[in-house]
PDB file as gemmi writes it, atoms N, CA and C in Angstrom:
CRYST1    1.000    1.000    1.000  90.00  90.00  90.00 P 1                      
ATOM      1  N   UNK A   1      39.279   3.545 -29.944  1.00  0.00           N  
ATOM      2  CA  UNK A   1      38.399   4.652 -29.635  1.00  0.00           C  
ATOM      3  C   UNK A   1      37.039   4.479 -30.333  1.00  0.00           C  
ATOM      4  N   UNK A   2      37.069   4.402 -31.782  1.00  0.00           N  
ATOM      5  CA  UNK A   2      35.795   3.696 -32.498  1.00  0.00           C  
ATOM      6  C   UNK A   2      35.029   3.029 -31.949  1.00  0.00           C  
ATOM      7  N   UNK A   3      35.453   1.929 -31.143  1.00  0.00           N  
ATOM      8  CA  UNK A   3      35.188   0.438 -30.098  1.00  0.00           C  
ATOM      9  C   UNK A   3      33.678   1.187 -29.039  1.00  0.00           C  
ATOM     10  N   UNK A   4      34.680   2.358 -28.069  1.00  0.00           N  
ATOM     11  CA  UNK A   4      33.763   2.551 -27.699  1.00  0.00           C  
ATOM     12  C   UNK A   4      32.900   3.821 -27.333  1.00  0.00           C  
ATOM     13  N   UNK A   5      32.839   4.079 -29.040  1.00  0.00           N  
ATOM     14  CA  UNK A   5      31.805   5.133 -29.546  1.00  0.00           C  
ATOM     15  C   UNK A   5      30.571   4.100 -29.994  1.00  0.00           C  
ATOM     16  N   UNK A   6      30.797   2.683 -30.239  1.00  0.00           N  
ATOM     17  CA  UNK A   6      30.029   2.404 -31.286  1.00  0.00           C  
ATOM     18  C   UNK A   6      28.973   1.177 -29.990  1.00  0.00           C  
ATOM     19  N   UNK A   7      29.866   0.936 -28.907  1.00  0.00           N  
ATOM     20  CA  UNK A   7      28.709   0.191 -27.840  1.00  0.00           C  
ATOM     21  C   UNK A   7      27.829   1.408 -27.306  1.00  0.00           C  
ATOM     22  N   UNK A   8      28.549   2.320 -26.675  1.00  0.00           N  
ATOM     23  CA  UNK A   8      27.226   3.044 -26.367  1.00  0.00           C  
ATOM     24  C   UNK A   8      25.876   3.225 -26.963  1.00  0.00           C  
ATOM     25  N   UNK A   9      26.284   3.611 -28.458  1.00  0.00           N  
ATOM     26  CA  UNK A   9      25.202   3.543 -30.016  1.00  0.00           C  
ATOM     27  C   UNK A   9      24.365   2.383 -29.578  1.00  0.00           C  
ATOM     28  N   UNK A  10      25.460   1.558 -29.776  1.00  0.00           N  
ATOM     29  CA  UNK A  10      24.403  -0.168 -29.974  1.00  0.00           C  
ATOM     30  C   UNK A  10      23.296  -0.056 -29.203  1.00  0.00           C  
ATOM     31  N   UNK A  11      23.980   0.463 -27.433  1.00  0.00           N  
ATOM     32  CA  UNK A  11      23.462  -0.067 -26.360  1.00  0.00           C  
ATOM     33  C   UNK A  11      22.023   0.797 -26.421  1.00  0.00           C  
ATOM     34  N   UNK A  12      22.181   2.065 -26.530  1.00  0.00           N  
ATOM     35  CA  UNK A  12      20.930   2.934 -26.854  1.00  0.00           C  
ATOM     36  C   UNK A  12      19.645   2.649 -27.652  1.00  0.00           C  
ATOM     37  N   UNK A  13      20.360   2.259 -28.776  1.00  0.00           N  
ATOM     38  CA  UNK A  13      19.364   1.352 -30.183  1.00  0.00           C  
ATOM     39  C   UNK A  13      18.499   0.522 -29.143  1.00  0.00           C  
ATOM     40  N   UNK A  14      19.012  -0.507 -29.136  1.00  0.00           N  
ATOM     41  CA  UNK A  14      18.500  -1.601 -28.524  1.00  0.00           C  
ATOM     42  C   UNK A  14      17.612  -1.302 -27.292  1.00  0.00           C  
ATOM     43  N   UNK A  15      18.241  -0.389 -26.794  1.00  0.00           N  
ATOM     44  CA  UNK A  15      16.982   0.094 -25.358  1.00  0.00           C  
ATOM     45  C   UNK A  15      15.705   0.848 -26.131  1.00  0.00           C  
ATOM     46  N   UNK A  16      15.316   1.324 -27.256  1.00  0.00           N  
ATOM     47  CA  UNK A  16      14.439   2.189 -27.402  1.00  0.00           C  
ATOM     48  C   UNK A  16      14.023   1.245 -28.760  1.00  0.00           C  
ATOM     49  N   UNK A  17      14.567  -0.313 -28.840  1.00  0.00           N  
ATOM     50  CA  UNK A  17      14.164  -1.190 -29.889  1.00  0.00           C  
ATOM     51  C   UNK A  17      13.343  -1.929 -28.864  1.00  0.00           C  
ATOM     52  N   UNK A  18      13.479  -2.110 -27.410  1.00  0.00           N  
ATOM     53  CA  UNK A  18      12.821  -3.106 -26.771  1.00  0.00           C  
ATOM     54  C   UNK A  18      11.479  -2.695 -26.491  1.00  0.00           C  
ATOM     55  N   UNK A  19      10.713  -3.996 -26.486  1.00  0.00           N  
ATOM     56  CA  UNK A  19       8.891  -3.753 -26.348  1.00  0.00           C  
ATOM     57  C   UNK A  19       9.095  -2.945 -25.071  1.00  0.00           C  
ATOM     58  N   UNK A  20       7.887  -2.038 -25.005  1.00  0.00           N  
ATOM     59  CA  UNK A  20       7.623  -1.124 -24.144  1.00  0.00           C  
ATOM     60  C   UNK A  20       6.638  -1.659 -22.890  1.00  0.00           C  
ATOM     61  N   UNK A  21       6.702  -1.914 -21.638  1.00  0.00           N  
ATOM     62  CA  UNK A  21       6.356  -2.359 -20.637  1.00  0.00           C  
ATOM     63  C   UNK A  21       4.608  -2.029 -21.004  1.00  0.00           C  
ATOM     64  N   UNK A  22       4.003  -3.156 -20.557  1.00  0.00           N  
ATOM     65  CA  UNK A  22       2.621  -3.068 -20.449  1.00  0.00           C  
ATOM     66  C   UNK A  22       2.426  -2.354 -19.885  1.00  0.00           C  
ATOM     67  N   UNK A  23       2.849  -2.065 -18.773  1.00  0.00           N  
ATOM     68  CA  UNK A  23       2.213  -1.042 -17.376  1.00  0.00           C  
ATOM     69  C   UNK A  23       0.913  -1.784 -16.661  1.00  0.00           C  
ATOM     70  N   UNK A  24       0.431  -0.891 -15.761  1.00  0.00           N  
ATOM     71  CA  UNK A  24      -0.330  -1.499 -14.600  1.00  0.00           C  
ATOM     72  C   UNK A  24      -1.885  -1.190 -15.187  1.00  0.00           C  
ATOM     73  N   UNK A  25      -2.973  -1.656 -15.941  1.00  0.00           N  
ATOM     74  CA  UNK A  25      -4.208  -1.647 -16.084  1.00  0.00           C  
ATOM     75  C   UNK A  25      -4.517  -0.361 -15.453  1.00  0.00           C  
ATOM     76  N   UNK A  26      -5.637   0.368 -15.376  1.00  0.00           N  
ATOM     77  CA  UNK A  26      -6.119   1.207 -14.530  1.00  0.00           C  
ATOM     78  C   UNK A  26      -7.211   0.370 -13.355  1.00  0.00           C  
ATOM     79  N   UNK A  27      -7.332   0.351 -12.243  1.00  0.00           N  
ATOM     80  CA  UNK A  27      -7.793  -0.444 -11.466  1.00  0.00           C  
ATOM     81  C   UNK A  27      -8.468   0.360 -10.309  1.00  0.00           C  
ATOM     82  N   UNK A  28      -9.726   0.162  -9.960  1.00  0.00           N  
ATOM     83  CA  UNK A  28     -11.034   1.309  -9.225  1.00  0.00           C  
ATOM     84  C   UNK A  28     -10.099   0.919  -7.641  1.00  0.00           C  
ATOM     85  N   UNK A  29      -9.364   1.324  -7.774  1.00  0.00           N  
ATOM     86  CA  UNK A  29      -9.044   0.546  -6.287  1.00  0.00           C  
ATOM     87  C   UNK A  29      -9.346   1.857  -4.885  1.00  0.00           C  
ATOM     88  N   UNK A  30      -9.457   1.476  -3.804  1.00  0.00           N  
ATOM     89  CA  UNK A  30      -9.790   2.640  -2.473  1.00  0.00           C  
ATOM     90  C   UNK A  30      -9.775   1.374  -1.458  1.00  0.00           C  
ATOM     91  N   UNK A  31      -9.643   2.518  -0.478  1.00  0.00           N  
ATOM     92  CA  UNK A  31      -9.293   1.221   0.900  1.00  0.00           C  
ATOM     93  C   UNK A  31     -10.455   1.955   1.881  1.00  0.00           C  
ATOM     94  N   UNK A  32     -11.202   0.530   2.223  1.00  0.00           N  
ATOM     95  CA  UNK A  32     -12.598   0.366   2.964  1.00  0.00           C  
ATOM     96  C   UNK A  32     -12.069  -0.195   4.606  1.00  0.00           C  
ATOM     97  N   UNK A  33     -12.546   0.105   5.572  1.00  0.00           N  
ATOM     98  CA  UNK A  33     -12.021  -0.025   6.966  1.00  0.00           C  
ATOM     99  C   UNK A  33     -12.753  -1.722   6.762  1.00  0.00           C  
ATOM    100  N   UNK A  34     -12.174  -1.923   8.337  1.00  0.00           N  
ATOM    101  CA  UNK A  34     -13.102  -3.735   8.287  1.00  0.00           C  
ATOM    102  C   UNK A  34     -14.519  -3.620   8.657  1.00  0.00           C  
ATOM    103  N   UNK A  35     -14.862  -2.401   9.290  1.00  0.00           N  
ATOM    104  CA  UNK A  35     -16.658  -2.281   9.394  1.00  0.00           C  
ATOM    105  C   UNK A  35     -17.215  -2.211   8.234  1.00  0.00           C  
ATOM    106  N   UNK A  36     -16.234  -1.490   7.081  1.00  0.00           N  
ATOM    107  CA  UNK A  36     -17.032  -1.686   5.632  1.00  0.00           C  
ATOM    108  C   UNK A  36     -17.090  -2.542   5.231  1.00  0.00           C  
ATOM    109  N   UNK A  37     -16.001  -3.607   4.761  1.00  0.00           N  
ATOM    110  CA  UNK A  37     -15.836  -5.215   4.433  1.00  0.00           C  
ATOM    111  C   UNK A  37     -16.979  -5.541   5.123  1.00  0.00           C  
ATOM    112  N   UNK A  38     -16.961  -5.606   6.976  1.00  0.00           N  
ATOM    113  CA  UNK A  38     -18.255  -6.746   7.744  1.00  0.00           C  
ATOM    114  C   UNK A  38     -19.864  -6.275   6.837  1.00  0.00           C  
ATOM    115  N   UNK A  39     -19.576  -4.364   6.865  1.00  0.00           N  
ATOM    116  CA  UNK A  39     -21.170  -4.616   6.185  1.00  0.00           C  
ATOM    117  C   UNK A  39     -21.112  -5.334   4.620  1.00  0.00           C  
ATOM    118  N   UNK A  40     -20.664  -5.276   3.876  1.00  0.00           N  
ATOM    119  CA  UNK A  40     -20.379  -5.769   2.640  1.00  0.00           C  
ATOM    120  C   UNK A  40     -20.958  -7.416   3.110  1.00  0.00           C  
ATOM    121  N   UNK A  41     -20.265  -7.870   3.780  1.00  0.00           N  
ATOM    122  CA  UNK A  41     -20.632  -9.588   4.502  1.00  0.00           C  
ATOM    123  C   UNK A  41     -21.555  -9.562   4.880  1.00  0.00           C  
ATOM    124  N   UNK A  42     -22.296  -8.968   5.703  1.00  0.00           N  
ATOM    125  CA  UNK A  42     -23.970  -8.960   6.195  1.00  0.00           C  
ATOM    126  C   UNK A  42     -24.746  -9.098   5.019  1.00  0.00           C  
ATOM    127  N   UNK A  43     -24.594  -7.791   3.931  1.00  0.00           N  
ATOM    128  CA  UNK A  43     -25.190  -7.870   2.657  1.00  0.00           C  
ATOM    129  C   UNK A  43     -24.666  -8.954   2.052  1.00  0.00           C  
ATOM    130  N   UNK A  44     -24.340 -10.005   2.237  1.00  0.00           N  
ATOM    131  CA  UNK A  44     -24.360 -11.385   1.548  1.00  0.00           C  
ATOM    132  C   UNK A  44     -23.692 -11.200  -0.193  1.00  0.00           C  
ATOM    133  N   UNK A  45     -22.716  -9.828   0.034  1.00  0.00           N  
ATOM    134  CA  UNK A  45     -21.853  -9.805  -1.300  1.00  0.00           C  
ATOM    135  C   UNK A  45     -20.571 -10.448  -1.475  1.00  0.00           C  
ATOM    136  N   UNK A  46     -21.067 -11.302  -2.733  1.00  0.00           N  
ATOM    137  CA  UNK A  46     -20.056 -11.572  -2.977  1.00  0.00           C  
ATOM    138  C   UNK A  46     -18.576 -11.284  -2.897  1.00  0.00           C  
ATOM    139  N   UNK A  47     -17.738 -11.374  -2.023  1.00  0.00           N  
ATOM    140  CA  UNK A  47     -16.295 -10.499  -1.749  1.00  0.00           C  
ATOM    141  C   UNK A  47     -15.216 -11.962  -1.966  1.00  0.00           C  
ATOM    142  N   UNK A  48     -14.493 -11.896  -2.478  1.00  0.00           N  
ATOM    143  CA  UNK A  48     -12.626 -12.582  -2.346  1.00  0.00           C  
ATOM    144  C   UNK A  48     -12.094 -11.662  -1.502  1.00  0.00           C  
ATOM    145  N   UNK A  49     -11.358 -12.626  -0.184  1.00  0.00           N  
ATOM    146  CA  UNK A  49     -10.143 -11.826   0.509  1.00  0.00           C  
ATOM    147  C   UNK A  49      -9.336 -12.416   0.191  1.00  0.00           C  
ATOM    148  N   UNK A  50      -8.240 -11.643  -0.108  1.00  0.00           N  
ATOM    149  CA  UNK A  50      -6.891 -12.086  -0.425  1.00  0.00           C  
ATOM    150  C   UNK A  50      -5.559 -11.858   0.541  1.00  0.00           C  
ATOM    151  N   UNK A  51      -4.993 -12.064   0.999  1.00  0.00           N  
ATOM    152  CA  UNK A  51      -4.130 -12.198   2.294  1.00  0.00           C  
ATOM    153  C   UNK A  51      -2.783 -12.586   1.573  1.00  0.00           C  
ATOM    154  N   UNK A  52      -2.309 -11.127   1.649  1.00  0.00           N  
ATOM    155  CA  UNK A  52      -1.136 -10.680   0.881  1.00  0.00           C  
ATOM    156  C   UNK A  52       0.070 -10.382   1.995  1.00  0.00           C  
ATOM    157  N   UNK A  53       0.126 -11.232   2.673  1.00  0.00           N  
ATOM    158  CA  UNK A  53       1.225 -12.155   3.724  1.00  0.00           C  
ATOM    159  C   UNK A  53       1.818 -12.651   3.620  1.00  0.00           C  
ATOM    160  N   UNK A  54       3.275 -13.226   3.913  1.00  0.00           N  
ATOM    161  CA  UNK A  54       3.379 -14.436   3.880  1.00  0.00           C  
ATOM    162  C   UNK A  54       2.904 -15.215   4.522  1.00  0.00           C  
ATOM    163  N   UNK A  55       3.111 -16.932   4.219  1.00  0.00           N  
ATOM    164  CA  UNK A  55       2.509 -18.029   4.099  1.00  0.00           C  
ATOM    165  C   UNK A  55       2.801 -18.456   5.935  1.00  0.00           C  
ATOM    166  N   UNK A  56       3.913 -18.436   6.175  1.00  0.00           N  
ATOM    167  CA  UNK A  56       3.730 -18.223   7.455  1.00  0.00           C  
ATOM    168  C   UNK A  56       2.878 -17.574   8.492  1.00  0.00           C  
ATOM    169  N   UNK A  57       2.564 -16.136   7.955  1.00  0.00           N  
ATOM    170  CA  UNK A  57       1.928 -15.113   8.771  1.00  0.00           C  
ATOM    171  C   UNK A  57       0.497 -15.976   8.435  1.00  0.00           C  
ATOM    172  N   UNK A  58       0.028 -15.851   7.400  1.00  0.00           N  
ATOM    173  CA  UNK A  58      -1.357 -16.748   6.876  1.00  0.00           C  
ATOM    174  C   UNK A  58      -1.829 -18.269   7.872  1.00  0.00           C  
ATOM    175  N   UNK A  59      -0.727 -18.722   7.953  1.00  0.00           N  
ATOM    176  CA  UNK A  59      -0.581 -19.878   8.450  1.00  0.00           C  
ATOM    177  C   UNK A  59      -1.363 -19.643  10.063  1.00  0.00           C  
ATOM    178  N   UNK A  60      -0.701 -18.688  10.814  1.00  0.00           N  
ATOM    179  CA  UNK A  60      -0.728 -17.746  12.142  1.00  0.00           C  
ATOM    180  C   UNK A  60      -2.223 -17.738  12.033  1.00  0.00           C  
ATOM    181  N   UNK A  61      -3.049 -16.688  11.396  1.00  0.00           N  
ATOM    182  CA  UNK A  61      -4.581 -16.457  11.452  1.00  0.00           C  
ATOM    183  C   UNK A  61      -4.877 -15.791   9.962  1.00  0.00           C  
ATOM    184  N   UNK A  62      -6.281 -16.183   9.631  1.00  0.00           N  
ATOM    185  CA  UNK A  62      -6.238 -14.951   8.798  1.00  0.00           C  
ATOM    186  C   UNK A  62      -7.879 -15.538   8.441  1.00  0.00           C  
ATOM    187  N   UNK A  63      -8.428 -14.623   7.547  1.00  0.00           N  
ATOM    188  CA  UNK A  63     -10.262 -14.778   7.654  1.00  0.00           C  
ATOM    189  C   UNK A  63     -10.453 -16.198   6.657  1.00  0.00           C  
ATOM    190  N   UNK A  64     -11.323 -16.583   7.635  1.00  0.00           N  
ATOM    191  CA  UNK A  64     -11.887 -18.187   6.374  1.00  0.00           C  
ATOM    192  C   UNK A  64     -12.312 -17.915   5.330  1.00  0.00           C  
ATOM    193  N   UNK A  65     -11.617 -18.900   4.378  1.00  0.00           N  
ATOM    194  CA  UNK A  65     -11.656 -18.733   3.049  1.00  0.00           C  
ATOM    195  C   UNK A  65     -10.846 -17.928   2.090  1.00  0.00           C  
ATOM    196  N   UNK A  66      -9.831 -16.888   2.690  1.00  0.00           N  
ATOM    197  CA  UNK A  66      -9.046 -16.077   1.779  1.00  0.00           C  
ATOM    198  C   UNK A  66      -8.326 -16.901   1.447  1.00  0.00           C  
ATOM    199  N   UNK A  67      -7.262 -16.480   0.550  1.00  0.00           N  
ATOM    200  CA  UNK A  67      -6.887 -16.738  -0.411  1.00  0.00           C  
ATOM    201  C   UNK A  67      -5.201 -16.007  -0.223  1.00  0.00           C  
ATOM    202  N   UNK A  68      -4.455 -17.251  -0.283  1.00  0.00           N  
ATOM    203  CA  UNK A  68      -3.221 -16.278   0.376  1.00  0.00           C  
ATOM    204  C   UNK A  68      -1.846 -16.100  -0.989  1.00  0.00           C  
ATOM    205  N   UNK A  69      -1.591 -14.955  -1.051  1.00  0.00           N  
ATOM    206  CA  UNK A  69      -0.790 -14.739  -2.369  1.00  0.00           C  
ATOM    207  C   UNK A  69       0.261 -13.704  -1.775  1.00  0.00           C  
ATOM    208  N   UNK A  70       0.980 -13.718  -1.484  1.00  0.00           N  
ATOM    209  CA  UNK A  70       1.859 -12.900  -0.817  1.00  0.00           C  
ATOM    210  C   UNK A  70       2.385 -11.623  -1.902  1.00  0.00           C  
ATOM    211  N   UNK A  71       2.669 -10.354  -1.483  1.00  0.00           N  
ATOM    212  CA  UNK A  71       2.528  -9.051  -2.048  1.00  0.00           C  
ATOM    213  C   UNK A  71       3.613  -9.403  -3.218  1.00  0.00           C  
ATOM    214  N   UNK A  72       5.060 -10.445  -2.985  1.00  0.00           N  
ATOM    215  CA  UNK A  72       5.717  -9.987  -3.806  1.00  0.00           C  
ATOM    216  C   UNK A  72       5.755 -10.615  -4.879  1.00  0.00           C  
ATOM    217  N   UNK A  73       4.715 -12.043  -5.190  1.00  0.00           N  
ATOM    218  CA  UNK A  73       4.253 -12.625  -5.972  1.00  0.00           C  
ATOM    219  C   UNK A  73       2.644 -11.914  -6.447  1.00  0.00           C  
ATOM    220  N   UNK A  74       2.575 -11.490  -6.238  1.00  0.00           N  
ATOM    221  CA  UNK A  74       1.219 -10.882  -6.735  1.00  0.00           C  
ATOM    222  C   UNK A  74       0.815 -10.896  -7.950  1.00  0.00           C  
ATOM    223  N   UNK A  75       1.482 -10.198  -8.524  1.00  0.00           N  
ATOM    224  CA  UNK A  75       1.546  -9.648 -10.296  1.00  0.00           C  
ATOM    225  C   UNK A  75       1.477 -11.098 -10.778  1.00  0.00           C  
ATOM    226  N   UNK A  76       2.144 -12.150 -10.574  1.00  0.00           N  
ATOM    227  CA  UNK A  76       2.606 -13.546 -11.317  1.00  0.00           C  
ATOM    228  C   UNK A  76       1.323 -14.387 -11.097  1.00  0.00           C  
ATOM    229  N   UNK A  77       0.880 -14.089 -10.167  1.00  0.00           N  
ATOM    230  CA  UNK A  77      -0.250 -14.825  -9.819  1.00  0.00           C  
ATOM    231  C   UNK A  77      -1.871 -14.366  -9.991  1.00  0.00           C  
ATOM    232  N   UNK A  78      -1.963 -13.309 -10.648  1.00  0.00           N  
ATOM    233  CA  UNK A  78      -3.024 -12.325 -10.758  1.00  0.00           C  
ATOM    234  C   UNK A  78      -4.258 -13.286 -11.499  1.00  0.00           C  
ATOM    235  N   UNK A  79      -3.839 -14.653 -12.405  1.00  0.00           N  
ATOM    236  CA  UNK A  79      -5.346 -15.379 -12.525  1.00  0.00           C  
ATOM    237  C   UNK A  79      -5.932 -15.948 -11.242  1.00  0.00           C  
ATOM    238  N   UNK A  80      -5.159 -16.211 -10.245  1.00  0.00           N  
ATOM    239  CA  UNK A  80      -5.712 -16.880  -9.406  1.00  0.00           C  
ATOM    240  C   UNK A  80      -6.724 -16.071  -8.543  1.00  0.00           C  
ATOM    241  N   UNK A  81      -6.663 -15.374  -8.657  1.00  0.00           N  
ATOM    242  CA  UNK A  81      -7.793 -14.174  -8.432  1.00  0.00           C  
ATOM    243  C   UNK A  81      -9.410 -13.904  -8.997  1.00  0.00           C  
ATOM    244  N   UNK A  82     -10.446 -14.269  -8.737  1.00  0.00           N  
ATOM    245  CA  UNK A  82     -11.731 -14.107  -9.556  1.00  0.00           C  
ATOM    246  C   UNK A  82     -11.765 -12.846 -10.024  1.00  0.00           C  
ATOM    247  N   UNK A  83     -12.506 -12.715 -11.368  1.00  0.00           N  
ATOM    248  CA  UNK A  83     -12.880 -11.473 -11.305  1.00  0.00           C  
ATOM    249  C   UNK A  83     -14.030 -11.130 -11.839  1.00  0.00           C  
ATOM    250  N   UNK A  84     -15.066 -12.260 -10.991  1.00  0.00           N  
ATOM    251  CA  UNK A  84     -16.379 -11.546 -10.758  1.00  0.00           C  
ATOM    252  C   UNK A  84     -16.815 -11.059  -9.022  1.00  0.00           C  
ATOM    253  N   UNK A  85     -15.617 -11.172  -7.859  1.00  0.00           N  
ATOM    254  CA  UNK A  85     -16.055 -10.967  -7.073  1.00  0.00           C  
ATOM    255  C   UNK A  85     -15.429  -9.844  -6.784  1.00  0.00           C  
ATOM    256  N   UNK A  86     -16.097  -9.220  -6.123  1.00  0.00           N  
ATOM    257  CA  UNK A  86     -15.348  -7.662  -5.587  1.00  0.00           C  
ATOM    258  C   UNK A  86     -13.837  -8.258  -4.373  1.00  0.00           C  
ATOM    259  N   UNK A  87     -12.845  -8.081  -4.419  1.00  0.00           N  
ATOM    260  CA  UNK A  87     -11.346  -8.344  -4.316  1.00  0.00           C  
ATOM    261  C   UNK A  87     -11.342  -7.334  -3.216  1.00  0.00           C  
ATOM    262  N   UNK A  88     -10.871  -7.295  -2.093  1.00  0.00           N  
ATOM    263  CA  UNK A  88     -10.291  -7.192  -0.874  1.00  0.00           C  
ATOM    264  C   UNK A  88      -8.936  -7.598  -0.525  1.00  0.00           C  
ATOM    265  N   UNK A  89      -8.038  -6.925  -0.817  1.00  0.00           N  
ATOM    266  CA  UNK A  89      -6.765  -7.380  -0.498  1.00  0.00           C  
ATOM    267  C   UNK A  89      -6.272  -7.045   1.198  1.00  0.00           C  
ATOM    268  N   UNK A  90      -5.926  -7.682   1.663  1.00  0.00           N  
ATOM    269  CA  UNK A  90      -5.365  -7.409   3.275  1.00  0.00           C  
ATOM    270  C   UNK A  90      -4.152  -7.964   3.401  1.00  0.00           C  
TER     271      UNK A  90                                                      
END                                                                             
């Protein structure tokens, strides 16, 4: 009975001993239609698209020059990302 009074204990300790999740940055993010992106492109700004597809779908079509990182790798891959250009994810 001692046995298992004393894992639950352990198990608790140890959950509120473990590092506490970074969490997600705060990030300016809002979603712009594609007439906003095209004017953004007329004005000759600097933009990264990122094409958060899979590699297949990417493969299919997607705008010249993005950059393809699929949604569920995202987080793992977040240097490959500039971050002096304004980021467009699609």
């Amino acid at each position: 009975m001692r046995r298992l009074v004393v894992i639950p204990l352990l198990a608790s300790a140890m959950a509120w001993a473990a590092p506490a999740p970074a969490g997600n940055p705060p990030v300016p993010e809002r979603f712009i239609s594609v007439d906003q992106a095209k004017a953004l492109l007329d004005k000759r700004e600097r933009i990264t698209f990122v094409d958060v597809r899979e590699k297949s779908q990417y493969d299919d079509l997607h705008i010249k020059g993005a950059i393809n990182i699929p949604l569920g790798v995202l987080p793992s891959r977040l240097t490959e990302v500039p971050r002096t250009d304004r980021v467009i994810l699609y």
